[in-house]
Structure formats: C-alpha cells, structure tokens
MMTF fields as JSON, N, C-alpha, C and O atoms, coordinates in Angstrom:
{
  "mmtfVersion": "1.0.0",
  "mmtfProducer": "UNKNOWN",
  "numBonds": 403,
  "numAtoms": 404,
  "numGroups": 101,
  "numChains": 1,
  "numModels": 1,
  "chainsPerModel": [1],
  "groupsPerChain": [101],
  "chainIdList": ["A"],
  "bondAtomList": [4, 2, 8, 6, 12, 10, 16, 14, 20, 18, 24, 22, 28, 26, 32, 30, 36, 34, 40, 38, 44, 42, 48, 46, 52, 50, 56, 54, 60, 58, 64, 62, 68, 66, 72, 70, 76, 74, 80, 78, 84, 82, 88, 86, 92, 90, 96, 94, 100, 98, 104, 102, 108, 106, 112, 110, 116, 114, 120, 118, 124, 122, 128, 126, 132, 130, 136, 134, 140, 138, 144, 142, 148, 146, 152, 150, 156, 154, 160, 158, 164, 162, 168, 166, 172, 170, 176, 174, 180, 178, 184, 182, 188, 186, 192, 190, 196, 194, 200, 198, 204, 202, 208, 206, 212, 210, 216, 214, 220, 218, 224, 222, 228, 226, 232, 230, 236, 234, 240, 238, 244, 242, 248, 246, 252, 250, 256, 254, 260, 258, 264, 262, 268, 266, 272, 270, 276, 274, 280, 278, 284, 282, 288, 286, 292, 290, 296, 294, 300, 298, 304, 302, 308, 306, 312, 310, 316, 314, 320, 318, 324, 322, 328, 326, 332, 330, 336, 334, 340, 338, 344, 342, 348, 346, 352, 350, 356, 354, 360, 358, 364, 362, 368, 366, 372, 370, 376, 374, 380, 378, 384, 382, 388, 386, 392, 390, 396, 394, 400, 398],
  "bondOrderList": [1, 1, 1, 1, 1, 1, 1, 1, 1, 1, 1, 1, 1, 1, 1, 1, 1, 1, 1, 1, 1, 1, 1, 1, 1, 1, 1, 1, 1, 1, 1, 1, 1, 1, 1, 1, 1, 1, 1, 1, 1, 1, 1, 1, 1, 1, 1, 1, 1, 1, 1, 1, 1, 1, 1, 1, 1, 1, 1, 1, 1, 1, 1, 1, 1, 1, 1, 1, 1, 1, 1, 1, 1, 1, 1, 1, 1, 1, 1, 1, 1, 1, 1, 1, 1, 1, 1, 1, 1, 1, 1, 1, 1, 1, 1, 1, 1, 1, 1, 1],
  "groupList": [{"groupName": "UNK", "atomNameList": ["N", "CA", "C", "O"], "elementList": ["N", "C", "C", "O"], "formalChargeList": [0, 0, 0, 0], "bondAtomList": [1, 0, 2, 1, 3, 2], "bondOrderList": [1, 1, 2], "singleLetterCode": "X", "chemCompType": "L-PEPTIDE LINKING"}],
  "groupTypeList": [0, 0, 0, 0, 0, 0, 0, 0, 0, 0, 0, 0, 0, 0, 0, 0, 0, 0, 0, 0, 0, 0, 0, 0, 0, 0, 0, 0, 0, 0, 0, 0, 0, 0, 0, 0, 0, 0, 0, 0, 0, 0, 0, 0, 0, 0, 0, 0, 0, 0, 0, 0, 0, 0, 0, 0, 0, 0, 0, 0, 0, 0, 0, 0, 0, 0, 0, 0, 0, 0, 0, 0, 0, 0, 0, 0, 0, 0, 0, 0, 0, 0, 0, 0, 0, 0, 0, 0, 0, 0, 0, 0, 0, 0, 0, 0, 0, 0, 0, 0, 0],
  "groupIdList": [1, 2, 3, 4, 5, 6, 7, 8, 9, 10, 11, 12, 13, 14, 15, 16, 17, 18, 19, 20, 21, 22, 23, 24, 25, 26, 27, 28, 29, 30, 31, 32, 33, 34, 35, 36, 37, 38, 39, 40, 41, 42, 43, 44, 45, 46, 47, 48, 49, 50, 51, 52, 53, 54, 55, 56, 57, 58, 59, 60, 61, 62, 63, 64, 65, 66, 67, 68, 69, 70, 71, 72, 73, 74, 75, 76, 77, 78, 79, 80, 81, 82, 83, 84, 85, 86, 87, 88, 89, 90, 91, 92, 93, 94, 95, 96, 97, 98, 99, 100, 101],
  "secStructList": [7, 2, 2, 2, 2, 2, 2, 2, 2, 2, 2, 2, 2, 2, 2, 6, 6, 1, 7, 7, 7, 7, 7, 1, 1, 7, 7, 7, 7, 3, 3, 3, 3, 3, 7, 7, 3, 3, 7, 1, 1, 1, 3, 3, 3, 3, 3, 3, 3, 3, 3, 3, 3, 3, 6, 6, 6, 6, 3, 3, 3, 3, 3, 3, 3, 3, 3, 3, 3, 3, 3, 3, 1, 1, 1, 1, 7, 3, 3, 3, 3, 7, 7, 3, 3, 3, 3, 7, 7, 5, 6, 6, 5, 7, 7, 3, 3, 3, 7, 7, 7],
  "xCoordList": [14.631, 13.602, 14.014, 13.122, 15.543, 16.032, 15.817, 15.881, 15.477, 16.114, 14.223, 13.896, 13.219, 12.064, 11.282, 10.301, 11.911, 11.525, 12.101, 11.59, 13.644, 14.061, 13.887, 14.514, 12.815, 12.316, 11.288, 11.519, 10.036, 8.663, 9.212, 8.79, 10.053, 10.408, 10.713, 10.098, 11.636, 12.238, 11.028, 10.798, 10.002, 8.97, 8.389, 8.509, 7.737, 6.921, 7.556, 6.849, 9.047, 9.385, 9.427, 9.433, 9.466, 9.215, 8.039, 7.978, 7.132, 5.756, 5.198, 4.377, 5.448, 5.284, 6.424, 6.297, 7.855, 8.419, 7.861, 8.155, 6.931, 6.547, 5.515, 4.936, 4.448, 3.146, 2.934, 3.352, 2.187, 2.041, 0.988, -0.081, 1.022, -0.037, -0.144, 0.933, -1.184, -1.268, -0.879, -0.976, -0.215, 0.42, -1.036, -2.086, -0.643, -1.221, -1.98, -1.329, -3.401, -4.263, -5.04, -5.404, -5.197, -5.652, -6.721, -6.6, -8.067, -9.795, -9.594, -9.127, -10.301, -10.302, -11.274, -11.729, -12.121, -13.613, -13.752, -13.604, -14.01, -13.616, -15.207, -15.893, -15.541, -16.823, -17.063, -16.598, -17.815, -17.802, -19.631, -20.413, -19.584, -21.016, -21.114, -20.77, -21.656, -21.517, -23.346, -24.243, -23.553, -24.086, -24.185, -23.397, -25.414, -25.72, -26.846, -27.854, -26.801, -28.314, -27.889, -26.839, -29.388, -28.913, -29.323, -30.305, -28.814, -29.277, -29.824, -30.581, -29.393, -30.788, -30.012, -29.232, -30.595, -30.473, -28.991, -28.734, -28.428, -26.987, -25.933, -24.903, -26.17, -25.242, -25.908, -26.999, -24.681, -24.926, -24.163, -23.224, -24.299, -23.433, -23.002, -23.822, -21.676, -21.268, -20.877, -20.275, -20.946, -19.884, -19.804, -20.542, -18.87, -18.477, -17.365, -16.488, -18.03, -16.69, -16.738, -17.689, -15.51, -14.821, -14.551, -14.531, -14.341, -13.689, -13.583, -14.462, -11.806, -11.715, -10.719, -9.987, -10.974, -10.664, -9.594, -9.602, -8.872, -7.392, -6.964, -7.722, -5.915, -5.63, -6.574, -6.717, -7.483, -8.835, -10.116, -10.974, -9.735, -10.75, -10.922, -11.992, -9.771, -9.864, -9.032, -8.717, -8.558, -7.438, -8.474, -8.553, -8.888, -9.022, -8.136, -7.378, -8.009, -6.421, -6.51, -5.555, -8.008, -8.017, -9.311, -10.254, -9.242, -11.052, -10.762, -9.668, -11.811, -11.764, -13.16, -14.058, -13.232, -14.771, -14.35, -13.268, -14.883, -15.088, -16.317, -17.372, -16.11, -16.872, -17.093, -16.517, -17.554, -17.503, -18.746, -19.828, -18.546, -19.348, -19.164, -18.119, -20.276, -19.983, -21.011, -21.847, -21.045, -21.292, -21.261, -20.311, -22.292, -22.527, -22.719, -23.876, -21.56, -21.469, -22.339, -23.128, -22.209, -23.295, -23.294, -22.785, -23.977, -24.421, -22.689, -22.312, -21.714, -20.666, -19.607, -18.596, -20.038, -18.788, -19.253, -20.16, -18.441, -18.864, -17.957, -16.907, -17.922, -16.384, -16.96, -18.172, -16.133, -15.854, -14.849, -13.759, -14.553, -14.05, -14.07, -14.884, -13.561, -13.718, -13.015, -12.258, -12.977, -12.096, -12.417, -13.431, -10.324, -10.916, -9.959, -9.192, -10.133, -9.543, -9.966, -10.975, -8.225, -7.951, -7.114, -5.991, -7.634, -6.694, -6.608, -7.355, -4.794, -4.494, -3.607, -2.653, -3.658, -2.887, -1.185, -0.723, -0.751, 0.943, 1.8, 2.308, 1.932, 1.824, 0.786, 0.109, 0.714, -0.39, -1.157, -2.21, -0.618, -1.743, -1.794, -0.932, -3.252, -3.297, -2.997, -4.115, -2.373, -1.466, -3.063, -3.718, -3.194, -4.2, -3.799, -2.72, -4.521, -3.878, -5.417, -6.441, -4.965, -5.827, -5.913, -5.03, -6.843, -6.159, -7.054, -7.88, -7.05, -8.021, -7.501, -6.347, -8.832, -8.551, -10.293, -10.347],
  "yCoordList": [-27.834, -28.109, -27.622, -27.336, -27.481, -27.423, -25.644, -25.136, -25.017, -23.789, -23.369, -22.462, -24.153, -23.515, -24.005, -23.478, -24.851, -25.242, -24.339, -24.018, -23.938, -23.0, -21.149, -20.186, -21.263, -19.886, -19.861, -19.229, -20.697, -21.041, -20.506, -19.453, -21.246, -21.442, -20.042, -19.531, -19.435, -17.379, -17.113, -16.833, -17.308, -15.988, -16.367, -15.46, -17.787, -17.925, -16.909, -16.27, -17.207, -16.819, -15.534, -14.859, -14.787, -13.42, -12.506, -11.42, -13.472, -12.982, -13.081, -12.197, -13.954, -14.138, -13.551, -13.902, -12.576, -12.034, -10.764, -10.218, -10.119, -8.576, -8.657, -7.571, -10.226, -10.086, -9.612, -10.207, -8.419, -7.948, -8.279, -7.781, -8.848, -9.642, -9.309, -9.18, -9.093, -9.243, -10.58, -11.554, -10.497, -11.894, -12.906, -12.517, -14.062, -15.38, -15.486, -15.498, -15.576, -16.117, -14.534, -14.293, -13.463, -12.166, -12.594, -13.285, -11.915, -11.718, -10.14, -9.054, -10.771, -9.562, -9.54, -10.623, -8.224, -8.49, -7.882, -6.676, -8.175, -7.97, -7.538, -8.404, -6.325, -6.293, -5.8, -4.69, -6.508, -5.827, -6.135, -6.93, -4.739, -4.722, -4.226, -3.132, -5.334, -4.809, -4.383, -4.695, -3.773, -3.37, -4.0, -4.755, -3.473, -3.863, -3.602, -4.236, -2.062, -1.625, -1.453, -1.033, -2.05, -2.66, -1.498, -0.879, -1.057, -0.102, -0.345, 0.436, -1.692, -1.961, -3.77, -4.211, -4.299, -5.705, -6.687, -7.842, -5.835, -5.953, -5.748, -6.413, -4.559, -3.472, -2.976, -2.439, -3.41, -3.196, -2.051, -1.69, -1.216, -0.473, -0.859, -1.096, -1.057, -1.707, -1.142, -0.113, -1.376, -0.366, -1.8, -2.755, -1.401, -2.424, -1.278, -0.579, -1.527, -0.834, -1.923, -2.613, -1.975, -2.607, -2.052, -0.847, -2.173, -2.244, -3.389, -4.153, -3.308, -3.923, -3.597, -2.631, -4.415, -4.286, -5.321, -6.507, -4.764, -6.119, -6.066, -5.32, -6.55, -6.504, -6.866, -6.087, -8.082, -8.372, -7.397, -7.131, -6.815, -6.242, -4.631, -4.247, -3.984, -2.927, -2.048, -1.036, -2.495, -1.238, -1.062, -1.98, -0.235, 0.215, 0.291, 1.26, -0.591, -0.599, -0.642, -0.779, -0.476, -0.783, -0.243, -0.389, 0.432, 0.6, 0.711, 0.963, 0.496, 0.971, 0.928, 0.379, 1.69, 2.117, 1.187, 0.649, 1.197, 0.251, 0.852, 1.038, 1.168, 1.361, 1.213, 2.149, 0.602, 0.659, 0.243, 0.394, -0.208, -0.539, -2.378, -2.801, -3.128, -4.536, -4.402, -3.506, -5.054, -5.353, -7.001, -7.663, -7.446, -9.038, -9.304, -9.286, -9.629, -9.45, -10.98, -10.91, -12.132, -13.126, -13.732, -13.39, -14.914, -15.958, -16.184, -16.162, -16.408, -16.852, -15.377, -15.34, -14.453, -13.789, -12.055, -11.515, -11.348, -10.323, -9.446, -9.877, -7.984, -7.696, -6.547, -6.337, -5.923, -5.169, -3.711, -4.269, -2.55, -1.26, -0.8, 0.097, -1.106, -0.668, 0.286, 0.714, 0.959, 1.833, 1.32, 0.978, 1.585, 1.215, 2.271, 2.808, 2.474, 3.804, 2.822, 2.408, 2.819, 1.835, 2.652, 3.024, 2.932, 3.68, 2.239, 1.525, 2.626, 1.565, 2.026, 2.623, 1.885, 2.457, 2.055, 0.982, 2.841, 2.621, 3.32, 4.429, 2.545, 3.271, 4.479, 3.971, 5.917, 5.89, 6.616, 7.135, 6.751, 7.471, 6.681, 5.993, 7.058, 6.239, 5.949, 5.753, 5.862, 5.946, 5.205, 4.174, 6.691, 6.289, 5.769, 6.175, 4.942, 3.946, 4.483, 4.894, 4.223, 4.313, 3.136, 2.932, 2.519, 1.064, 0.922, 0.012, 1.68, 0.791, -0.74, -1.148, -1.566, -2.513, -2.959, -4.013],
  "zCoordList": [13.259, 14.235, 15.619, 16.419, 16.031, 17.114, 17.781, 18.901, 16.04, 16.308, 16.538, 17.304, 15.784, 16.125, 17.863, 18.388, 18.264, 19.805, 20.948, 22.021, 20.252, 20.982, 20.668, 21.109, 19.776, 19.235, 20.499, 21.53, 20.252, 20.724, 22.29, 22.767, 22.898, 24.203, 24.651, 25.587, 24.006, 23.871, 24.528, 25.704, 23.162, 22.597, 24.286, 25.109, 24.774, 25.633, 27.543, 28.322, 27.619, 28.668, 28.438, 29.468, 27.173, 27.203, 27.769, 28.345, 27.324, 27.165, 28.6, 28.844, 29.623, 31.011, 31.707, 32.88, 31.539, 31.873, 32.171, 33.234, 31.192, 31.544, 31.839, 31.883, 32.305, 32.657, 34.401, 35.395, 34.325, 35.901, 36.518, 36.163, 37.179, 38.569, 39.763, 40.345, 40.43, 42.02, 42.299, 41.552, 43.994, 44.258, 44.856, 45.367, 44.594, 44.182, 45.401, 46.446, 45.472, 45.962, 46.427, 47.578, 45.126, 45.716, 44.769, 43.757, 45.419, 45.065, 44.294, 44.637, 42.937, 42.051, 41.575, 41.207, 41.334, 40.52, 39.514, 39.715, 38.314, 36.926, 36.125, 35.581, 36.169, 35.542, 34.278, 34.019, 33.27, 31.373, 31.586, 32.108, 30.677, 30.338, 28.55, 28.101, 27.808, 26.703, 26.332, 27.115, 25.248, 24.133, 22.752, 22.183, 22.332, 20.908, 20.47, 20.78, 19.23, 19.029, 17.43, 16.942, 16.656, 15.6, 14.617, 15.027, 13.432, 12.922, 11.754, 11.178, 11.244, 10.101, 10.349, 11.193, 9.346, 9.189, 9.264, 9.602, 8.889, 8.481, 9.01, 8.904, 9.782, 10.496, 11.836, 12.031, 12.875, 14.245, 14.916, 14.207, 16.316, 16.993, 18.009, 18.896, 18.259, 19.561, 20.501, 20.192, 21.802, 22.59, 24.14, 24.384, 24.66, 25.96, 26.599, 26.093, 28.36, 29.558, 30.381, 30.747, 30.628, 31.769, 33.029, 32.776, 34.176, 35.203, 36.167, 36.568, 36.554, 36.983, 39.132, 39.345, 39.961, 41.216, 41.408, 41.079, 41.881, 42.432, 43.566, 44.186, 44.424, 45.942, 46.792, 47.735, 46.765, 47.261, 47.276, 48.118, 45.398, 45.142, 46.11, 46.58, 46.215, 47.06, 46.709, 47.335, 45.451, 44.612, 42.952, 42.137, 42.847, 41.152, 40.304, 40.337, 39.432, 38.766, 36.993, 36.228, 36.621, 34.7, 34.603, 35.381, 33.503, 33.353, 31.407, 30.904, 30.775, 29.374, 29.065, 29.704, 27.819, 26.885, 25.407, 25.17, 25.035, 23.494, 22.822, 23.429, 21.432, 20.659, 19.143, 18.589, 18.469, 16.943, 16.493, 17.06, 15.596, 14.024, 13.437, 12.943, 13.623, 13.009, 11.743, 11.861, 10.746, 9.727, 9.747, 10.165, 9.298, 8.756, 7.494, 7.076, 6.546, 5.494, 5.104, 4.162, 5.718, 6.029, 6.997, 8.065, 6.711, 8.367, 8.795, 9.966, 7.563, 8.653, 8.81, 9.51, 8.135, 8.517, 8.82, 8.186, 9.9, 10.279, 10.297, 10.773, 9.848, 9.541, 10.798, 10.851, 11.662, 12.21, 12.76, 12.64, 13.167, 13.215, 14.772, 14.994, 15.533, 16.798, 17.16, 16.289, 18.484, 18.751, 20.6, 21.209, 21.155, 22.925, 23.159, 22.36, 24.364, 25.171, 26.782, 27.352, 27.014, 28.332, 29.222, 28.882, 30.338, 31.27, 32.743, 33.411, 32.494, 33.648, 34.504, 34.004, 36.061, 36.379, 36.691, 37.079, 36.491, 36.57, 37.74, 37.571, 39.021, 39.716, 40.721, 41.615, 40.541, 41.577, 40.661, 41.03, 39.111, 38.385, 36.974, 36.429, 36.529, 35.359, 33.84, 33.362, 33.165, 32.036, 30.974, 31.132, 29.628, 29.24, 27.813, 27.379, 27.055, 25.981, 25.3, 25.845, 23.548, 22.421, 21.38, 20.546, 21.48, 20.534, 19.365, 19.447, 18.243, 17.28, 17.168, 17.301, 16.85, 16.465, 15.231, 14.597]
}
C-alpha cells in the first residue's frame, strides 16, 4: 500500500512539473467553435478549432483544427475517428503536432 501512495504521489508531481503556464492572475481568452453535419441517421461529420490568447490575452500562443467521423452504434454508445493538428508556440515560433485520436 506504501509503495502505491508513493507511486500516485511520483506520477502527480510529475505531471505538474512540465505543466507550462502564464504567471498567476493573467486574462486569457480561450475560443472553440465546433460543428456537426449529419450524413444519414447514424453517422455524423465533425470538425472543431480552437484558439487561444495568454499574457492578458495579448500573446497568440495555441490554435488547432479537429476533424473526423462519429458513428452511433446506439442511444448509449458512439464510436468515433478523429484527427487534430495543434500548432503551439514554443518560444517565438510555432511547433506543429498531429494527434489521431
């Protein structure tokens, strides 16, 4: 038990070790606009972009596109195929990322 409290505890200070933030009490405006056009009963097309503003909202610092395919196989379950393309910047240029999920 000793060894999974002191696992939990690792994993947590890890995970807030590499998290990058503007410093505390900065105005950021975070905007998503999603989509959804249905192509028959069953099966939908998705897409969602983001951008987002940091440094009291006066630095451009993330933007991404989203796009895929959901399926409602029924009322409770919906299987989905997406694809995102996230450019963030790192420094003074933007480092671009590919994420299926």
């Amino acid at each position: 038990m000793k060894i999974l409290k002191f696992t939990m505890v690792w994993l947590a200070l890890m995970i807030c070790a590499s998290a990058y933030a503007y410093d505390d009490g900065d105005f950021q405006v975070w905007n998503t606009q999603n989509q959804e056009f249905k192509v028959n009963k069953d099966l939908k097309v998705t897409s969602e972009e983001e951008f987002r503003w940091g440094d009291d909202a006066g630095d451009f610092y993330y933007q991404h596109y989203d796009a895929g395919l959901l399926y409602s196989a029924n009322e409770h379950l919906d299987l989905g195929i997406n694809y995102r393309q996230v450019y963030e910047k790192k420094g003074a240029d933007f480092k671009e990322e590919n994420r299926p999920h």
